[in-house]
N, C-alpha and C positions, 0 to 999 in steps of 0.2 A: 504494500500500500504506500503510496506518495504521502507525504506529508505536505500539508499545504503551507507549513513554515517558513520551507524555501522559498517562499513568497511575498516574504518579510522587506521589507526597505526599510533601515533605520533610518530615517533622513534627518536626524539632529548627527548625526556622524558624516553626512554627504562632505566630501570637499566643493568649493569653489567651483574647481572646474564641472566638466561635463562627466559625469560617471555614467557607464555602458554597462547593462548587464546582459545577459543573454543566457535562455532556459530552450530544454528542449522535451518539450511534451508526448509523452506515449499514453498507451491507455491507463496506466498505472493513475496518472493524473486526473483525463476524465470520469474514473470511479471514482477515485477521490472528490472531485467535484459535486458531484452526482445529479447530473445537469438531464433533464428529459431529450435536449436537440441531439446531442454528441454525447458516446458511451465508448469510442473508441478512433485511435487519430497518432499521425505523426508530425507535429508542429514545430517548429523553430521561431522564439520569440526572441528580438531585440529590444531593450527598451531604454533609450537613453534619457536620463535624467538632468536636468540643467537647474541648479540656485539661482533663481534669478531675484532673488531678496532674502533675506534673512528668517522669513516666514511662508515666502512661497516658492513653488517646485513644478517647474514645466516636463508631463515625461512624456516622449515618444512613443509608440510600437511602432513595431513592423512584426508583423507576423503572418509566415507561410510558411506550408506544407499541405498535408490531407486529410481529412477527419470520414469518418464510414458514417453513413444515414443513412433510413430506410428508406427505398425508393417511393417514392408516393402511387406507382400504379401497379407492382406485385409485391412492392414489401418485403422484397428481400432487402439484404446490407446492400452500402454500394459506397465507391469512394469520391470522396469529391474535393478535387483540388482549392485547397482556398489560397486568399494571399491579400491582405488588406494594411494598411496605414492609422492609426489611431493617433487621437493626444487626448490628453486631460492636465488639470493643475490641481495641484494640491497645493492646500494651504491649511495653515497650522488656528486654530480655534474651536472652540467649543459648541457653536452658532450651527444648523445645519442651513444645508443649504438648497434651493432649489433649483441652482445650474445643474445640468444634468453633466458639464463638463468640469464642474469642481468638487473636488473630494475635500473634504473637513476630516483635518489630523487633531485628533488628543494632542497638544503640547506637552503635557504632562509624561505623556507616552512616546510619541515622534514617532512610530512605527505605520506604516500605510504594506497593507497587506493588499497585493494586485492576482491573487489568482482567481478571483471573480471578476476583474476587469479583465483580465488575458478570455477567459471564456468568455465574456459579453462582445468585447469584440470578434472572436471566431464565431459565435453565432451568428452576429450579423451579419458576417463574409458569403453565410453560406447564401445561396439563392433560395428564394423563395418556393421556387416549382424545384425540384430534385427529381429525376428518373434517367433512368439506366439509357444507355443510346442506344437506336431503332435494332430491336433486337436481341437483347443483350438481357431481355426481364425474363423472370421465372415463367417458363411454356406453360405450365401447369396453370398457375396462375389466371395467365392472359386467357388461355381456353374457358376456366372458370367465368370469369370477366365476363368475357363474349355471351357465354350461355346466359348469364343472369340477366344482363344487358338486355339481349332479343325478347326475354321473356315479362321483360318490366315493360316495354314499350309497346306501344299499337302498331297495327303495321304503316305508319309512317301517313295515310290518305287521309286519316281524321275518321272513319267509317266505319272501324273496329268496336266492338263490344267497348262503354263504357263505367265501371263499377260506379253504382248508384246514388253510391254517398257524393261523387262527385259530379255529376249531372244535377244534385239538389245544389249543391254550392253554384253551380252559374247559375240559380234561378236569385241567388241575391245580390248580382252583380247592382251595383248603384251606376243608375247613365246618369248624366248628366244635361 
């Protein structure tokens, strides 16, 4: 199991300059997470950090590689390249915040923990629509598909038997 520690930034220790870190994410991580989008993934994350005051903290990503999700049309696994640019600031107070690109650090503490920002940004790399290319889905599946498919629908003319409960529904259509 990953520890999500390594995920730690002390930023009351940050130098001046620009400090670089870089993680490199397997599945071990997204269990650790335990995130419903991504369950398993090869990731490479950068994340350069910059002081740019004494209380606030500019940090980078960059992060690609591949995370497996299930296809949206037979539901198998499947991989899907990501590769995406992030930023956020963090800054040091007690105050929450409503930007959704600043994070609020305990002073007290100074620690800013990013392995839920590293996930939030790879969830949003992935695309919306996900499926396997032309071909490539569970045969089983798609045959399934098909069958249910033909059998839910009329036969396409409008002229097909239609279940009763829904012929009473257009009788309360509102014209105008």
């Amino acid at each position: 199991m990953c520890s999500l520690k390594t995920f730690d930034i002390d930023l009351k220790n940050l130098k001046e300059a620009e400090t670089v870190l870089e993680f490199d994410l397997d599945d071990k991580y997204f269990s650790a997470i335990d995130a419903p989008e991504v369950s398993k993934g090869d990731v490479s994350v950068e994340v350069a950090i910059k002081k740019t005051t004494e209380r606030i903290f500019e940090l980078e990503f960059h992060i690609e590689g591949e995370v497996v999700v299930l296809c949206d049309r037979c539901l198998d696994e499947m991989t899907q390249d990501i590769e995406t640019d992030g930023s956020i600031v963090a800054k040091f107070g007690d105050e929450d915040s409503d930007n959704d690109d600043l994070v609020m650090v305990d002073e007290n503490e100074g620690i800013l923990n990013i392995a839920w920002l590293v996930y939030e940004f790879i969830a949003l790399a992935i695309p919306i629509k996900h499926v396997h290319a032309p071909g490539k889905c569970n045969s089983a599946m798609i045959k399934m598909l098909e069958e249910h498919s033909t059998t839910r629908s009329s036969d396409g003319d409008g002229t097909g038997d239609i279940d009763p409960r829904w012929s009473a529904l257009r009788n309360l259509k509102i014209e105008d």
